[in-house]
N, C-alpha and C positions, 0 to 999 in steps of 0.2 A: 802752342796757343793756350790762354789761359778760359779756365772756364768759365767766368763773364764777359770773353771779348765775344761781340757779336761772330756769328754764323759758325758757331761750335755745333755737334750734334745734336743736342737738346734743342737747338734754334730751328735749322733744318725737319728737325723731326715734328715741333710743332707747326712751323708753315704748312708741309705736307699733310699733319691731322684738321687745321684749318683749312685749307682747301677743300680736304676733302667733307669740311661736314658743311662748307659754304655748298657744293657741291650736290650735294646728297644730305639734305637739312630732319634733323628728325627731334621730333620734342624732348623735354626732359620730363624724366619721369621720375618724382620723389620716389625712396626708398622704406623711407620714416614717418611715421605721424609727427606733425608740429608738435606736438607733446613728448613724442618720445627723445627729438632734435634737444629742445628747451631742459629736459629731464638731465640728456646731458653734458649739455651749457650747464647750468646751474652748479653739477657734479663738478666740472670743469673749475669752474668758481671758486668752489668750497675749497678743492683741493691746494690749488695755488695761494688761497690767501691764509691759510694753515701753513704755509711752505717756512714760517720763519724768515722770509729775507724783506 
């Protein structure tokens, strides 16, 4: 089976992570300040358009 035909293990694994958070629903909880997210995006940014291509 190739790895993009449907119901490979990746698939399986997320139906069952989905159930279970339909299931048992719990909020999301940032990690980062929007400033520190944007700080780095922007880094992000800089980097790749520096890349030369």
């Amino acid at each position: 089976m190739a790895v993009d035909e449907p119901g490979n293990a990746d698939d399986r694994r997320s139906e069952v992570e989905l159930a279970d958070w339909n299931e048992y629903p719990r909020p999301f909880v940032w990690t980062k300040t929007a400033d520190e997210i944007l700080d780095k995006f922007a880094a992000y940014r800089r980097r790749i358009s520096d890349s030369g291509h």
